[in-house]
C-alpha positions in Angstrom: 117.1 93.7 115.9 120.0 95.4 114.2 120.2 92.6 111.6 116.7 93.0 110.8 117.0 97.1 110.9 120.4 97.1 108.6 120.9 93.8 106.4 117.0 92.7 106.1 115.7 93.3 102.6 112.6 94.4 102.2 112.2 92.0 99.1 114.0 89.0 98.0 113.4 87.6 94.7 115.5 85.0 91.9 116.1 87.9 89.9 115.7 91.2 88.3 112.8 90.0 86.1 110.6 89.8 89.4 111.3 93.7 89.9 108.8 95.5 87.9 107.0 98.9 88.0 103.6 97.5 89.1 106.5 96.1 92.3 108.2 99.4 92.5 104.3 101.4 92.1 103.3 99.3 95.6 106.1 100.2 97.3 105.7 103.6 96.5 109.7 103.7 94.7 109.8 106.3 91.5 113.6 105.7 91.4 115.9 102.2 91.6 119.6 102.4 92.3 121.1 99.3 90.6 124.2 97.7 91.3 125.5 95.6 88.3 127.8 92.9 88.7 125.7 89.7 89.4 122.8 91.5 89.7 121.7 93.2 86.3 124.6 91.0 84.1 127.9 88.4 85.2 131.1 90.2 85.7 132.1 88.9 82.2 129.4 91.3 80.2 130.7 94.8 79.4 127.4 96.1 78.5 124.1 95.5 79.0 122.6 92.1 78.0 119.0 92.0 75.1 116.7 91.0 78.4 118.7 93.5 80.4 118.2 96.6 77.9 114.3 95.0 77.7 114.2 95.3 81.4 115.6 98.8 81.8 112.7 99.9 78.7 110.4 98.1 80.8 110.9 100.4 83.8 111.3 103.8 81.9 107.6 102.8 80.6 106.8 102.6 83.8 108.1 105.9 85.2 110.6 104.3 87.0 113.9 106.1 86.6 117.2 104.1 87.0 120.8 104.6 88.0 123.5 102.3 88.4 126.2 102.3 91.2 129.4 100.1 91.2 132.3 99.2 93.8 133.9 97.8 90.7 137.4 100.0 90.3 137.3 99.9 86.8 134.6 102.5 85.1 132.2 99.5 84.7 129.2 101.7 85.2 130.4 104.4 83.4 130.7 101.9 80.2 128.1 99.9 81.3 125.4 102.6 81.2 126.9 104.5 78.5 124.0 106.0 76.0 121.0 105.7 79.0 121.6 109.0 80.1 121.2 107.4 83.3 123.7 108.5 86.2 126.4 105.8 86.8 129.8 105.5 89.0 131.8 103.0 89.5 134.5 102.8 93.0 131.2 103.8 94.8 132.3 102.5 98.3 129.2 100.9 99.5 128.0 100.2 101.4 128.8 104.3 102.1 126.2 106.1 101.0 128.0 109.0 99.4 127.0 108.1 96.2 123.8 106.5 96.5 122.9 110.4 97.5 124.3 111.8 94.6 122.3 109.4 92.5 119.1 110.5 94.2 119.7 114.1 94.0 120.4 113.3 90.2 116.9 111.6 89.8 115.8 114.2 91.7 114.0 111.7 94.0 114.0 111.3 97.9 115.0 108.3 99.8 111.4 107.0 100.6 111.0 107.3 96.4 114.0 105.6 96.3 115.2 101.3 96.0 118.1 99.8 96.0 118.6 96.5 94.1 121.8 94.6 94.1 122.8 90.9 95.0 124.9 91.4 98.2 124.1 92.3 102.3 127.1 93.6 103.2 127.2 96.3 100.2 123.7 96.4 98.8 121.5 96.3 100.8 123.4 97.8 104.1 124.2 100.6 102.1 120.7 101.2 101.3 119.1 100.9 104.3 122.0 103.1 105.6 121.2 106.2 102.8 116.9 105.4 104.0 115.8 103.5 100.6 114.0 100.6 100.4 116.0 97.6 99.5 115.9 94.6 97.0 118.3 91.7 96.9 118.3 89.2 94.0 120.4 86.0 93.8 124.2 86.6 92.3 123.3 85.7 88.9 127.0 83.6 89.0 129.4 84.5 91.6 133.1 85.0 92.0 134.8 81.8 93.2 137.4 84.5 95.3 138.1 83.6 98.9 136.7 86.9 99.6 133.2 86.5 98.3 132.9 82.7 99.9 133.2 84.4 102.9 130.8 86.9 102.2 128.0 84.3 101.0 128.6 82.5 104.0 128.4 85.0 106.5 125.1 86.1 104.8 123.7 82.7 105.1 122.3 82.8 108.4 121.0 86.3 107.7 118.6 85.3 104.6 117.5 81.7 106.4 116.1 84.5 109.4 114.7 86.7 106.6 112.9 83.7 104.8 111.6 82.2 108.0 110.6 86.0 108.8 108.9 86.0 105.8 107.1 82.0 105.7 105.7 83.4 109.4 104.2 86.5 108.4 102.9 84.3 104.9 100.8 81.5 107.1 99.3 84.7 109.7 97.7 85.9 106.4 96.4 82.8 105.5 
């Protein structure tokens, strides 16, 4: 029960370009909170990609309003999100939830307004459901080959197989 309470998403998708505003109007979000590395770019791209910058236009259309929090130690959001007038941080400490408030209260949204996307449980999406946002994880767009993350993709393994079944169960009662 804790797994599903804490490191659950409540949507999964291949990547950011499933995420739109008609998404974020259903679930009732006004605000996403983006993490960056392997989720809106590769750790290799200092700025925002064409698609990307298409995708965060996309939203703003919308009304969605957008903010971008790293646990990168260099100021990778800061540059990253340099010209949006969008609040950014990197060294963010998720999955704490320090600055996942600050980025709400700088949105001037609530948690129930608010989303979390990002490619990772253990940060992400724990950090989310810790701060009481709604969460989206997307595949890692390429990962890190570090010891570290291996570990961390396997240890969330098990986690998304029960989320999929989860999700394949509650899909066939509808039909």
């Amino acid at each position: 029960m804790l797994i599903r309470k804490y490191l659950w998403p409540d949507r999964y998708f291949d990547d950011i370009s499933s995420v739109t505003p008609k998404l974020l109007e259903e679930l009732g979000v006004r605000a996403l909170i983006c993490d960056i590395d392997n989720t809106l770019v590769t750790y290799d791209d200092p700025l925002p990609t064409e698609s990307c910058l298409e995708w965060f236009e996309s939203m703003r259309t919308g009304g969605i309003k957008l903010s971008f929090v790293s646990n990168n130690r260099i100021p990778r959001a800061e540059i990253f999100a340099e010209g949006t007038g969008c609040y950014a941080v990197s060294q963010s400490g998720k999955p704490g939830v320090k600055r996942l408030r600050e980025a709400m209260a700088f949105m001037d949204v609530k948690p129930d307004e608010t989303a979390v996307l990002g490619d990772q449980i253990f940060t992400d999406i724990l950090a989310g459901r810790l701060a009481g946002t709604k969460t989206i994880l997307v595949k890692p767009i390429r990962d890190k080959l570090t010891p570290l993350f291996r570990i961390k993709r396997t240890l969330e393994k098990p986690i998304l197989r029960s989320f999929s079944k989860h999700i394949k169960r509650k899909e066939q009662k509808l039909l």
